[in-house]
Structure formats: C-alpha cells, structure tokens
N, CA and C atoms of all chains as a GROMACS GRO file, in nm:
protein
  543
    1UNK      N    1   0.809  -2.319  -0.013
    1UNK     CA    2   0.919  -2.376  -0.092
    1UNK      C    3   1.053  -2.325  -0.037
    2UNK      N    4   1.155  -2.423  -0.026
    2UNK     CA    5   1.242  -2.332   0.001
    2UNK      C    6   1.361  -2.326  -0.108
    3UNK      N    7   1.498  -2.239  -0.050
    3UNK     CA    8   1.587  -2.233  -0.142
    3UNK      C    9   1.683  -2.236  -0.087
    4UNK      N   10   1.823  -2.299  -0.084
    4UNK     CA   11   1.946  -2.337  -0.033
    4UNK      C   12   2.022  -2.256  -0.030
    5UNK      N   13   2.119  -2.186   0.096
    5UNK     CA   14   2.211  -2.120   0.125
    5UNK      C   15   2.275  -2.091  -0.021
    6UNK      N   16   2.342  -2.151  -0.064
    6UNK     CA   17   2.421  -2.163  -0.184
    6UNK      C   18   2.361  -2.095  -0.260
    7UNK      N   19   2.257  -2.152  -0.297
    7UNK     CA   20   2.116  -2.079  -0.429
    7UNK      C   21   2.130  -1.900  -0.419
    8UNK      N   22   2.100  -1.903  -0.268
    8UNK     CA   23   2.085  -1.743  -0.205
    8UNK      C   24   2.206  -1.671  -0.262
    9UNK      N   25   2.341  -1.737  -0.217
    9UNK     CA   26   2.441  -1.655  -0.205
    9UNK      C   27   2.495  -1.638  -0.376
   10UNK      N   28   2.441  -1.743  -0.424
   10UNK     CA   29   2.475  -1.709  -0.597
   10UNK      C   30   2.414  -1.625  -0.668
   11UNK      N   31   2.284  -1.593  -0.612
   11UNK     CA   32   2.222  -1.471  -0.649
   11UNK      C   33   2.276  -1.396  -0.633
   12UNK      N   34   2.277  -1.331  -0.526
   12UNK     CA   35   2.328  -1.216  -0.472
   12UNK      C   36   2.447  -1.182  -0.516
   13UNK      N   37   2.528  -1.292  -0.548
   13UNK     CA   38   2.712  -1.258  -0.599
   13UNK      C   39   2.677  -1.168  -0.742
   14UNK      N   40   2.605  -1.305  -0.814
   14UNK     CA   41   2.587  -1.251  -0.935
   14UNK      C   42   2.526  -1.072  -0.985
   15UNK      N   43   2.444  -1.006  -0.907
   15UNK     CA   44   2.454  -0.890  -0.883
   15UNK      C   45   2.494  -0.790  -0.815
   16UNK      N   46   2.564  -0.839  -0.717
   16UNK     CA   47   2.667  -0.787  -0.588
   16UNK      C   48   2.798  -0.787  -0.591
   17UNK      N   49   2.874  -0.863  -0.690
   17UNK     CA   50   3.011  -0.904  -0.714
   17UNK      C   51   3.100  -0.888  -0.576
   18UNK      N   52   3.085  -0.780  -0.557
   18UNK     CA   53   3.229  -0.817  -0.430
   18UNK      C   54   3.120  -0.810  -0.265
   19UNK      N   55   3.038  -0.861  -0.302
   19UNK     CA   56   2.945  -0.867  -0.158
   19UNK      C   57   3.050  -0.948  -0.075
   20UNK      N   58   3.036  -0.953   0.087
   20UNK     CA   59   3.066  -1.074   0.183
   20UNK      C   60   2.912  -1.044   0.238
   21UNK      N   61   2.909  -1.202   0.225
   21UNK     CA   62   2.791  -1.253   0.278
   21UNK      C   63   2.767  -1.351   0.393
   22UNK      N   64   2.724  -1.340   0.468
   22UNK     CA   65   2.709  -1.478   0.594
   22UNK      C   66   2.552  -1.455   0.613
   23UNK      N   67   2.493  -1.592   0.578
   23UNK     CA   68   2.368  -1.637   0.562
   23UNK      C   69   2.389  -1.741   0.670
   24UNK      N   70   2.234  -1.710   0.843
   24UNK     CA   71   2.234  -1.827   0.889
   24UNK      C   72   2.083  -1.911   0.864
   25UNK      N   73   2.080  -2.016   0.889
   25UNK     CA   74   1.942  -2.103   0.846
   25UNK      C   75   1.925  -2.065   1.003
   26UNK      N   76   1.797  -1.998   1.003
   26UNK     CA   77   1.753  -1.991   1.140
   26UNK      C   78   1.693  -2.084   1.202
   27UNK      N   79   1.589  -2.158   1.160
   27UNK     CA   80   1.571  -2.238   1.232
   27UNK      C   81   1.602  -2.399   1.160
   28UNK      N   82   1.693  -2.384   1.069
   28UNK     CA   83   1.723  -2.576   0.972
   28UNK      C   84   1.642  -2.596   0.918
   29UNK      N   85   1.581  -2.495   0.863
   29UNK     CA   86   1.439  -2.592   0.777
   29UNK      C   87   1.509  -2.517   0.642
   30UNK      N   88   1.572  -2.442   0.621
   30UNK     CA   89   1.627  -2.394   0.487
   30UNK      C   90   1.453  -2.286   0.438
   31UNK      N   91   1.440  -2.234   0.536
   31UNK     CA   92   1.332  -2.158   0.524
   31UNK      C   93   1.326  -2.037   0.578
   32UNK      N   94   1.432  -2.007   0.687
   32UNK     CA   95   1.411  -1.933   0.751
   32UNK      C   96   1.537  -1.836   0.782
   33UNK      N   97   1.598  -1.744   0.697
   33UNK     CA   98   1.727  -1.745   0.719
   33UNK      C   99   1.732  -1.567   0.714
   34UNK      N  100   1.862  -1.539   0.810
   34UNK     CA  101   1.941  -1.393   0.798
   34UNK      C  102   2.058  -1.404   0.743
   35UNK      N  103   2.048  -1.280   0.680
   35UNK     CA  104   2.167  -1.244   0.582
   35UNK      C  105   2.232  -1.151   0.634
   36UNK      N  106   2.356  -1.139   0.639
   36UNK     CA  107   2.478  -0.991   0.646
   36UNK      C  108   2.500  -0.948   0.565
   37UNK      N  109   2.504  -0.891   0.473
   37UNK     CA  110   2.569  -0.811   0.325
   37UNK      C  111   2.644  -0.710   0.308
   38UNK      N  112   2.768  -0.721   0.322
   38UNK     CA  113   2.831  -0.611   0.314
   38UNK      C  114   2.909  -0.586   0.134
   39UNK      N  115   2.888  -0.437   0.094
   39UNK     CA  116   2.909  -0.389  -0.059
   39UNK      C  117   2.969  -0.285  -0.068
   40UNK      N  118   3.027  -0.207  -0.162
   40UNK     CA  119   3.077  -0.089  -0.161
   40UNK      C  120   3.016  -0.043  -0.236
   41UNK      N  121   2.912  -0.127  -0.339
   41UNK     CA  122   2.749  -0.087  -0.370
   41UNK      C  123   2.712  -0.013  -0.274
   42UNK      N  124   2.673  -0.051  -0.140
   42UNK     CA  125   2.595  -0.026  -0.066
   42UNK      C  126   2.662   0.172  -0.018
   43UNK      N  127   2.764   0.162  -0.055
   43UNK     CA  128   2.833   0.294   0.023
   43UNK      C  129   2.762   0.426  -0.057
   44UNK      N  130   2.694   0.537   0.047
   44UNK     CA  131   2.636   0.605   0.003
   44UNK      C  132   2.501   0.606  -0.019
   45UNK      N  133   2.479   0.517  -0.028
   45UNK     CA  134   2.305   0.483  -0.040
   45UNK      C  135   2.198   0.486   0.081
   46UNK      N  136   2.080   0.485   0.044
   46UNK     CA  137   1.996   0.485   0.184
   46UNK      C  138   1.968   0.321   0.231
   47UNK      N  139   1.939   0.243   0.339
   47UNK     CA  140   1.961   0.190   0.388
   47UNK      C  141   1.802   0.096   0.292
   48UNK      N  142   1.712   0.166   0.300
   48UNK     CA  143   1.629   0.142   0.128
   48UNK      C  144   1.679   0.052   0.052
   49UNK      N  145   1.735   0.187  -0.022
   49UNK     CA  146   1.806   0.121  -0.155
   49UNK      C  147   1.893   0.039  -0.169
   50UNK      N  148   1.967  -0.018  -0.025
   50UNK     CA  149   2.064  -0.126   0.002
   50UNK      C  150   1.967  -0.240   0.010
   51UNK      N  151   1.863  -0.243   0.086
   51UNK     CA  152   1.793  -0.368   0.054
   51UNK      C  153   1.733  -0.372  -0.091
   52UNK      N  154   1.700  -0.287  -0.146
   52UNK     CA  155   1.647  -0.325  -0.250
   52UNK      C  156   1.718  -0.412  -0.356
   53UNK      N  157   1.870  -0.337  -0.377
   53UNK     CA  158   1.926  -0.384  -0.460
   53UNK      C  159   1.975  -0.568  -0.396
   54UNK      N  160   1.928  -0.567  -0.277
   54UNK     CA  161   1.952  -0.769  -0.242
   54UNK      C  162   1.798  -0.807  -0.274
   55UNK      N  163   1.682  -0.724  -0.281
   55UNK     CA  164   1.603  -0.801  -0.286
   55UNK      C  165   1.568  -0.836  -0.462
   56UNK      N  166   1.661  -0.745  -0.508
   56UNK     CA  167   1.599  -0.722  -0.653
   56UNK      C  168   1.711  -0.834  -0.708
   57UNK      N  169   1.796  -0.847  -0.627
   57UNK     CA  170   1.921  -0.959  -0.727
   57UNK      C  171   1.860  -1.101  -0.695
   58UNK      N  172   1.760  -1.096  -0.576
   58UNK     CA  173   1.673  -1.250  -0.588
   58UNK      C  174   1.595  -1.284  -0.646
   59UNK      N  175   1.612  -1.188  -0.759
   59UNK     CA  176   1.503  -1.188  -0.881
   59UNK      C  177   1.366  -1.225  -0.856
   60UNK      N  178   1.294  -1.167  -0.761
   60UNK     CA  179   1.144  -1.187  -0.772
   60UNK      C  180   1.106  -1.342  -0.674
   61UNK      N  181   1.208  -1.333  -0.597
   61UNK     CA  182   1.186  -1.494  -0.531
   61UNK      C  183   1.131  -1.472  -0.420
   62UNK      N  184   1.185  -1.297  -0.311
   62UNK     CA  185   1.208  -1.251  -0.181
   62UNK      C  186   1.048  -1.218  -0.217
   63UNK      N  187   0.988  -1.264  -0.112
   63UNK     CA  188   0.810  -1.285  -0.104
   63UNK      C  189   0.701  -1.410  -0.134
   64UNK      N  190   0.839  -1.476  -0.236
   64UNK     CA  191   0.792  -1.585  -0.283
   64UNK      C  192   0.808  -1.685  -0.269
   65UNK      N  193   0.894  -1.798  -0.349
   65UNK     CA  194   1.029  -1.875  -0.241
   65UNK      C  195   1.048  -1.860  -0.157
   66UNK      N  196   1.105  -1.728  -0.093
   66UNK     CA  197   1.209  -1.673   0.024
   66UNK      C  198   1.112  -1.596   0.095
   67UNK      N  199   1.053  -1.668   0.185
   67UNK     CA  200   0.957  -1.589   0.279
   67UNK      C  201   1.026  -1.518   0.423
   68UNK      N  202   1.090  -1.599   0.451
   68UNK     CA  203   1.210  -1.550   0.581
   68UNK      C  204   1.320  -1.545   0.559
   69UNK      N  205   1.339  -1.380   0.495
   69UNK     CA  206   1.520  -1.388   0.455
   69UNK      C  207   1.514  -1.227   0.528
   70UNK      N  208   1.603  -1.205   0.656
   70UNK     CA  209   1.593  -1.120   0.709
   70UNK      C  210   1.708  -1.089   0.673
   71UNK      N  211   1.743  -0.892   0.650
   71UNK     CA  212   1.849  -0.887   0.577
   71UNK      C  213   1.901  -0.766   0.655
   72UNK      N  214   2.042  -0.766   0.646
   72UNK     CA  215   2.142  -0.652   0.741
   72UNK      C  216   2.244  -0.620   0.611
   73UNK      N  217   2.216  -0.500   0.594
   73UNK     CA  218   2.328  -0.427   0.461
   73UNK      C  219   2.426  -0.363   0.602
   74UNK      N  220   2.560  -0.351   0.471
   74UNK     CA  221   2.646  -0.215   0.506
   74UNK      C  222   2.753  -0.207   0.426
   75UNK      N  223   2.774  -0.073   0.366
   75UNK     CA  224   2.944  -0.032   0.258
   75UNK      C  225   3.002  -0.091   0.376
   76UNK      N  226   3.106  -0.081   0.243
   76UNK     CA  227   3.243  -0.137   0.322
   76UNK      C  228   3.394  -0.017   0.224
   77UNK      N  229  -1.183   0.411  -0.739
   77UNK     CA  230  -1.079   0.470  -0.725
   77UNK      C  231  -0.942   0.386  -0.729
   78UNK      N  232  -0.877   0.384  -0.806
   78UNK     CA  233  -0.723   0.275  -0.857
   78UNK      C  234  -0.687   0.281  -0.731
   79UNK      N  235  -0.620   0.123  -0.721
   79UNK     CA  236  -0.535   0.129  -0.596
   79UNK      C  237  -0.462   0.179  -0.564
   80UNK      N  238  -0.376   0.259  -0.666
   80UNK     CA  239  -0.280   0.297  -0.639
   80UNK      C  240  -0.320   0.492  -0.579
   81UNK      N  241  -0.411   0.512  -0.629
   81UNK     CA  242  -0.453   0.666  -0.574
   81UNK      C  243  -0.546   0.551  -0.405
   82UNK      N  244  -0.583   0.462  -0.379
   82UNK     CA  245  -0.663   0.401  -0.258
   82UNK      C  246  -0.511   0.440  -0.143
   83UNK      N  247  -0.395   0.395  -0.189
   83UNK     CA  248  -0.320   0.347  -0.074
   83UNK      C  249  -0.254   0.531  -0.061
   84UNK      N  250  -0.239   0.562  -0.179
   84UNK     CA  251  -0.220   0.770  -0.143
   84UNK      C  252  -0.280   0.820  -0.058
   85UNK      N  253  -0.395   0.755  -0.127
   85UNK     CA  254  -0.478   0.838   0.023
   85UNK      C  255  -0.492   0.772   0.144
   86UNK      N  256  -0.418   0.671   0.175
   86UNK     CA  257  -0.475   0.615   0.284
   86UNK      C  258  -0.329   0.669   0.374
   87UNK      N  259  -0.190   0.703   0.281
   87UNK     CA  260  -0.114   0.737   0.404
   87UNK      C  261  -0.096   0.874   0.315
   88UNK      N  262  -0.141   0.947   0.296
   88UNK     CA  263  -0.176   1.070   0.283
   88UNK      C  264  -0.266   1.136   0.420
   89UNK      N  265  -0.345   1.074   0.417
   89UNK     CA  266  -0.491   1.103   0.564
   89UNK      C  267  -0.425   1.046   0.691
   90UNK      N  268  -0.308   0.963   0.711
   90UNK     CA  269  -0.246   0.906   0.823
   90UNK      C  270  -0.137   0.958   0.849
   91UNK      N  271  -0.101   1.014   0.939
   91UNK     CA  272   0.049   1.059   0.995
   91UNK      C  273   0.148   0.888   1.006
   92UNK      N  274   0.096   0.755   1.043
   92UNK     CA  275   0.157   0.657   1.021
   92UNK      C  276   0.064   0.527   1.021
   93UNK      N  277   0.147   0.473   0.874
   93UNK     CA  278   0.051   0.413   0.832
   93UNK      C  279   0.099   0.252   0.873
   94UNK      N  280   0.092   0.176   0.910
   94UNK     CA  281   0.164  -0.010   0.886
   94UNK      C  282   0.063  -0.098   0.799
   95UNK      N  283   0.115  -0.125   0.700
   95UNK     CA  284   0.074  -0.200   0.598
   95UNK      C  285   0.108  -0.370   0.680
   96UNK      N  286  -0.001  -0.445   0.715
   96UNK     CA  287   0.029  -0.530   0.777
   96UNK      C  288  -0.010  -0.672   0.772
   97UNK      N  289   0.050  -0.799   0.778
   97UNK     CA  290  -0.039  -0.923   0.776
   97UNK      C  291  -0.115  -0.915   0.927
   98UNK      N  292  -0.274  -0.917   0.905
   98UNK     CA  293  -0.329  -0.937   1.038
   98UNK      C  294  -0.372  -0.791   1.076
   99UNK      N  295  -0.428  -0.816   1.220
   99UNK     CA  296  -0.415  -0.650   1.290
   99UNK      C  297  -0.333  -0.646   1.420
  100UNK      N  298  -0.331  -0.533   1.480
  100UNK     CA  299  -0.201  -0.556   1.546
  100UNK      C  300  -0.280  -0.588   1.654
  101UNK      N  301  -0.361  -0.655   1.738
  101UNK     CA  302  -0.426  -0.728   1.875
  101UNK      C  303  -0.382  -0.888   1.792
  102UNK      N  304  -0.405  -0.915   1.651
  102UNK     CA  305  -0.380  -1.027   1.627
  102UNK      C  306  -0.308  -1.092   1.499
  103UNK      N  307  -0.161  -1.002   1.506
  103UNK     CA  308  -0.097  -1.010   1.431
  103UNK      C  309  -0.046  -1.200   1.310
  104UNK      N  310  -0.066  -1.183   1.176
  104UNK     CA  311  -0.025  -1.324   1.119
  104UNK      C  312   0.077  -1.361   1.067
  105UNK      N  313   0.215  -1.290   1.065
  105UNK     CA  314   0.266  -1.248   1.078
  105UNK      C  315   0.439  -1.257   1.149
  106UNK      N  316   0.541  -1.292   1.179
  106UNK     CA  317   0.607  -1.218   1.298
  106UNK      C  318   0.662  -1.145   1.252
  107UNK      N  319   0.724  -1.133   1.132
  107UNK     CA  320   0.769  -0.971   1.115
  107UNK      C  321   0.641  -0.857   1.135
  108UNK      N  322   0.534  -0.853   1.096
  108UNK     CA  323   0.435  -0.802   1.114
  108UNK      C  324   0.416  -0.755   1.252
  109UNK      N  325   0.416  -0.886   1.315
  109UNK     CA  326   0.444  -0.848   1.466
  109UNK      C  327   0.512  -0.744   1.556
  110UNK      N  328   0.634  -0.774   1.470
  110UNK     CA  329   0.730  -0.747   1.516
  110UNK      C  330   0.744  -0.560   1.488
  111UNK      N  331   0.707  -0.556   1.376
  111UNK     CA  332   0.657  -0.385   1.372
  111UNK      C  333   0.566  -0.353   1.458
  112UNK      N  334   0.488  -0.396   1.447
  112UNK     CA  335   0.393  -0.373   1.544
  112UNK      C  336   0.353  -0.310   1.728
  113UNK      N  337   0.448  -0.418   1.746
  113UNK     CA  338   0.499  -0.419   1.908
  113UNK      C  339   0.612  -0.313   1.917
  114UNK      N  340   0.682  -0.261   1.791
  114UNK     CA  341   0.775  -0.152   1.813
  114UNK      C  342   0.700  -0.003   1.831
  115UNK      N  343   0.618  -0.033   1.756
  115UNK     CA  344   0.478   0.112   1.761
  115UNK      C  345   0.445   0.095   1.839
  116UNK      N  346   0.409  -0.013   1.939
  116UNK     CA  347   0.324  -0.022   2.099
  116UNK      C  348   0.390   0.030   2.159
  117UNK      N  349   0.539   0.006   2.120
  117UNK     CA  350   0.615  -0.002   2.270
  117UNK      C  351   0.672   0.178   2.270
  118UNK      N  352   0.678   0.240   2.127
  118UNK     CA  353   0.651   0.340   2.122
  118UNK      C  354   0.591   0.480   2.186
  119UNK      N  355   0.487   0.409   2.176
  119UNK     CA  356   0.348   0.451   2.189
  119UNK      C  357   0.250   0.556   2.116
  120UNK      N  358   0.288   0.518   1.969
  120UNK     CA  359   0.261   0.522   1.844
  120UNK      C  360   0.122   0.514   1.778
  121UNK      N  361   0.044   0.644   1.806
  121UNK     CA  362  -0.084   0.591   1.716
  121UNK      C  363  -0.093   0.605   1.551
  122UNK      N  364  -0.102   0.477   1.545
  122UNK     CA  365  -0.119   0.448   1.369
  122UNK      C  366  -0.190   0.380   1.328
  123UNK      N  367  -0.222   0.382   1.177
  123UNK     CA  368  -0.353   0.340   1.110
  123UNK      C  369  -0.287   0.176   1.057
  124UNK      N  370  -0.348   0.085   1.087
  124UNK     CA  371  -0.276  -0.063   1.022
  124UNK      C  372  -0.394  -0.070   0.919
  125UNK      N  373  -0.306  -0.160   0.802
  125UNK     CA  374  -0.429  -0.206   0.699
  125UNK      C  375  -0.378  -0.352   0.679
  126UNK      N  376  -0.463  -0.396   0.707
  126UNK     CA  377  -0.468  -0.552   0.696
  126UNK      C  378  -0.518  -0.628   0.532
  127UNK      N  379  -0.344  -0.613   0.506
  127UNK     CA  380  -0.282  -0.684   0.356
  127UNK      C  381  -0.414  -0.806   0.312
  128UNK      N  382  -0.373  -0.868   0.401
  128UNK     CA  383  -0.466  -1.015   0.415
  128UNK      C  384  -0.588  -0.997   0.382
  129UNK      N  385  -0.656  -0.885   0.378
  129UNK     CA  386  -0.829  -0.855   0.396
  129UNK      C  387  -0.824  -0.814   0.261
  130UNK      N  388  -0.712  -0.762   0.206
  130UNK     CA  389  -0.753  -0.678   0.062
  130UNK      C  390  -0.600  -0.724  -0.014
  131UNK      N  391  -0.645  -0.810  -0.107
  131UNK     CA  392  -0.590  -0.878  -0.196
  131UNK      C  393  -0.511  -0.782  -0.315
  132UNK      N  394  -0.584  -0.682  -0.350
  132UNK     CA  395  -0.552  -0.566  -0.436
  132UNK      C  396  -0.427  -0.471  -0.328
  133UNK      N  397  -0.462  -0.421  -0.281
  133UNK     CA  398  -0.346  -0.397  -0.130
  133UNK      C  399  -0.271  -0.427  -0.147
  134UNK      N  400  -0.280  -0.562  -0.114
  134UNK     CA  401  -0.181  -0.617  -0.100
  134UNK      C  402  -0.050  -0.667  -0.199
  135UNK      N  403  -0.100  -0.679  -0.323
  135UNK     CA  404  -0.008  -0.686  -0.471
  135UNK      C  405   0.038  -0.553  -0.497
  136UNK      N  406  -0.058  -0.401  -0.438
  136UNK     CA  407  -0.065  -0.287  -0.486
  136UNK      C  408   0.028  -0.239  -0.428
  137UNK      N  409   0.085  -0.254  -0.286
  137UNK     CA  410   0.152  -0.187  -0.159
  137UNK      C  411   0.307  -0.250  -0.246
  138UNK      N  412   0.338  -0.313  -0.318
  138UNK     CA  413   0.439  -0.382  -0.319
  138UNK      C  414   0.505  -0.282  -0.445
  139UNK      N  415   0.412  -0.248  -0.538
  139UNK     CA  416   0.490  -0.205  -0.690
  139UNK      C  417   0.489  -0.051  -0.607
  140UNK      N  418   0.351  -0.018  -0.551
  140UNK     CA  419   0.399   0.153  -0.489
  140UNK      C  420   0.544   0.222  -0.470
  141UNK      N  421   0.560   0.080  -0.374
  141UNK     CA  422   0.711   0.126  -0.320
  141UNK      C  423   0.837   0.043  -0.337
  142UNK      N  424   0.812  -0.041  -0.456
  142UNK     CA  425   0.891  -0.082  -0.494
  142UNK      C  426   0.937  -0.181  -0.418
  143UNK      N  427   0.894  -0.266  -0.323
  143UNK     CA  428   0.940  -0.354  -0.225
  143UNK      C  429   0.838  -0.449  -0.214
  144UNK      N  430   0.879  -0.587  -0.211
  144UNK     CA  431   0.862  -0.699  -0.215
  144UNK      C  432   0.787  -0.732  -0.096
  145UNK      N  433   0.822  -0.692   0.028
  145UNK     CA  434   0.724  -0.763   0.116
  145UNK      C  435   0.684  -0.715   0.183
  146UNK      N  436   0.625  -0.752   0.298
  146UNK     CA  437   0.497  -0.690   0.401
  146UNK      C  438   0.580  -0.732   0.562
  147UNK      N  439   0.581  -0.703   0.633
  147UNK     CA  440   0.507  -0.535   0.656
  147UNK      C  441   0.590  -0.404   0.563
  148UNK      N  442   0.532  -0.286   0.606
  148UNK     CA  443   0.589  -0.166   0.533
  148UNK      C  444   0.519  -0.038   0.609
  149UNK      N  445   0.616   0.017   0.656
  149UNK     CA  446   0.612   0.156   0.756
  149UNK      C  447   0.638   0.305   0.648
  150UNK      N  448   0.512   0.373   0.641
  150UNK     CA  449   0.486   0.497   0.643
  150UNK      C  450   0.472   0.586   0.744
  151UNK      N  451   0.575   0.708   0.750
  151UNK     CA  452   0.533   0.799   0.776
  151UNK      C  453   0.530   0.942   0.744
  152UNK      N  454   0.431   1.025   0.766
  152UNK     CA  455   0.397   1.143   0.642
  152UNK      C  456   0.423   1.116   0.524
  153UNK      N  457   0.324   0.996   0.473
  153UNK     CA  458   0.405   0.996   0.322
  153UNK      C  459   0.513   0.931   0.300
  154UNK      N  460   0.604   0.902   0.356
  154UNK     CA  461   0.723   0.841   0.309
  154UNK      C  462   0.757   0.696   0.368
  155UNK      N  463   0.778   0.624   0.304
  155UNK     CA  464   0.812   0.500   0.351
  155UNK      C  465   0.962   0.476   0.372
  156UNK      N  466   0.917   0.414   0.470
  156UNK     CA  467   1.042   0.386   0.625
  156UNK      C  468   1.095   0.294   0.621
  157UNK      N  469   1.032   0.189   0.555
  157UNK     CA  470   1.130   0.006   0.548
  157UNK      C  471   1.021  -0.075   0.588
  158UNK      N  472   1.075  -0.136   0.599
  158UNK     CA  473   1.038  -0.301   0.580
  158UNK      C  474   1.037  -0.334   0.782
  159UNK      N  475   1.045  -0.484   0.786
  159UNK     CA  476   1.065  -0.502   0.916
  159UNK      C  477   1.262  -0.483   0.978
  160UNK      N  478   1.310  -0.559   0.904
  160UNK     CA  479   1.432  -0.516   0.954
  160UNK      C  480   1.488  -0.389   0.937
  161UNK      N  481   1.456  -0.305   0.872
  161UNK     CA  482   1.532  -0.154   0.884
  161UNK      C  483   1.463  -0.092   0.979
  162UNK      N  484   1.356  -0.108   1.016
  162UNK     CA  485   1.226  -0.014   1.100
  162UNK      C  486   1.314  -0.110   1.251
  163UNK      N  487   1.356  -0.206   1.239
  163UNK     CA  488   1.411  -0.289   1.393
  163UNK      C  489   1.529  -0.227   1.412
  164UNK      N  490   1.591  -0.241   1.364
  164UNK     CA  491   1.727  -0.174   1.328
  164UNK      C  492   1.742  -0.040   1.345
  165UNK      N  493   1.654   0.069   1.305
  165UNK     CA  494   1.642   0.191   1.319
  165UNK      C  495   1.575   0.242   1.443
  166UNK      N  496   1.492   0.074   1.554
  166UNK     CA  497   1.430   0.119   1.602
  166UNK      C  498   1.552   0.095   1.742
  167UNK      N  499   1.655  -0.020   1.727
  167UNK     CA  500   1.737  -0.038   1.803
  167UNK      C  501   1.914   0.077   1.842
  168UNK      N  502   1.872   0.138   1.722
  168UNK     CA  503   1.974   0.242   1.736
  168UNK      C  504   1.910   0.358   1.753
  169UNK      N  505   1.750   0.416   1.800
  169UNK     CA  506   1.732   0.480   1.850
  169UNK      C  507   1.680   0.566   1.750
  170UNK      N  508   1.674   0.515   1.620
  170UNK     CA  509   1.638   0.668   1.505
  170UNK      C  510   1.532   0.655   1.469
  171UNK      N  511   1.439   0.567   1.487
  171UNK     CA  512   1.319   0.543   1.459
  171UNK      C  513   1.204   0.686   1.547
  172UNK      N  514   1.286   0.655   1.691
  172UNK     CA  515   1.245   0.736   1.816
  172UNK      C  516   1.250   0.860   1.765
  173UNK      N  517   1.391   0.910   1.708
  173UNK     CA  518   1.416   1.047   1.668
  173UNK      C  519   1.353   1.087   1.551
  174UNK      N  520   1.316   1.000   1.462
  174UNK     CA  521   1.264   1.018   1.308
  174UNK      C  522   1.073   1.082   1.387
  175UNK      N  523   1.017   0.982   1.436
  175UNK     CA  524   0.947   1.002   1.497
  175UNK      C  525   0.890   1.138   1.590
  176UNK      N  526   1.007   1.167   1.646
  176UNK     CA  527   0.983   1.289   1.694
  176UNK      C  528   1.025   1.455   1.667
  177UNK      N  529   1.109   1.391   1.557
  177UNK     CA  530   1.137   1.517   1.453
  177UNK      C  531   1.007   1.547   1.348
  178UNK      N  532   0.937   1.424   1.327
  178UNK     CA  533   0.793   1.430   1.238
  178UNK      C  534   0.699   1.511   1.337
  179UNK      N  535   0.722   1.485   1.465
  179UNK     CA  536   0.676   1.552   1.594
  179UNK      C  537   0.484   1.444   1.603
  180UNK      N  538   0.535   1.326   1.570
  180UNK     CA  539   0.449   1.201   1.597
  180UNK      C  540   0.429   1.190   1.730
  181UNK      N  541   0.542   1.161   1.796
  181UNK     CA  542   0.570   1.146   1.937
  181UNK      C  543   0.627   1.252   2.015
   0.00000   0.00000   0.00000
C-alpha cells in the first residue's frame, strides 16, 4: 500500500513541529522513499531516539504502509 | 521459554547478532542486504536469525527494542540501529570503531 509525500510529511509535522523535511520518491511508485529530517528535537539525542521519534509520529504505519522510508535525522 | 527471554538469549550468547529478512548467502530483503554485506565487508562474524522463519521473532524483535522494522543490529547486548544508522555509522567509519572498541574486530 502506499502513502503520499504529503501524507508522510503531515505526520511528521504534526509531531515534529519545526522539522525541515525533504522526502524523495525513490523509485515513482510512491513506495519507496528517503527522508532528511532535521529538529531541534533531535539535538542531544542518540541517533536511536531520533529515528524513533519519526518512526513513532507515523503512527504505526513505518513497517506497514511505509515499507521503504529510509530515514536521515539531524538537530539543527 | 517467552520470546522475549528466546531473543535475550540469543544476543546475550552472540557477540553480534542481525535480526534479518532471509540469510545472509540469500538475503529477502535489501535493507537486510544491505546490513549484511556491511558485516561481510567487515569481516564480521555474526549470528543472523531469519525473521521470516519465526513469525514470533519476528513481531517479538520489534516491541524488544522498540523499533518497527527489520533488519536490527546487536552488539554485546545492545542494539545498534536499524539499516540506515548501521550505513551511516558504517560510512563515517564508527561502526569500524564501535566494533573494535567491543574488540569484535
């Protein structure tokens, strides 16, 4: 199944608030995509707990829905 | 024995463990893969458990450590990431050093 750029990045806002995000569709099928995430969430944390908190704001989708969402944290 | 004391002991008894789709001669996988071939290229002996073969594992490996997907890198006990942090860690060289400060390699 997949889920639309947009879909992705509204998640993530909604628990990330001041994230910048650049999501690419890797291969156009809207299936297969990398993420950049940069947070001031993320500042201080282990590189772990930076993904977690993107995988946990996709509420239970990242494994499911979202089988190829390759992800790059960093504070800002 | 609960899964959750099965997978303790399984990277408890392993200096490094890869929780994996597939095995690594025939990975199902490409992130899977893709860990995989970083331990080859390593030259990394570690124990893989093939998610796919054990259904319980495989739901079990996920609440353990709190992470959603597969693959997943142990070592001594502690889990290391996923595929992109273990790539990432393995491209800036700290994977190498994590590794040989565990005195793995």
């Amino acid at each position: 199944m997949a889920l639309p750029i947009e879909e992705i990045k509204k998640l993530i806002i909604e628990s990330i608030p001041d994230a910048d995000i650049e999501i690419k569709d890797l291969a156009g099928d809207s299936n297969h995509y990398s993420a950049k995430i940069s947070s001031k969430l993320f500042n201080g944390i282990t590189k772990i707990e930076q993904h977690k908190l993107v995988y946990k704001s996709l509420k239970g989708k990242m494994g499911n829905e979202l089988h190829a969402l390759s992800i790059t944290t960093e504070g800002k | 024995m609960n899964t959750k004391s099965e997978i303790e002991n399984i990277i408890n008894k392993n200096d490094v463990c890869l929780f994996m789709k597939g095995v690594p001669e025939a990975p199902q996988c490409g992130f899977s893969m893709a860990v995989s071939n970083i331990l080859k290229h390593l030259n990394v002996k570690y124990e893989s458990i093939d998610v796919l073969a054990n259904e319980e594992i495989r739901d079990g490996i996920k609440t353990f450590s709190d992470w959603p997907t597969i693959p997943q890198l142990y070592v001594k006990g502690e889990f290391i990431g996923g595929c992109d942090i273990v790539k990432e860690m393995f491209e800036k060289g700290q994977l190498k050093e994590l590794l040989e400060n565990k005195k793995i390699i």
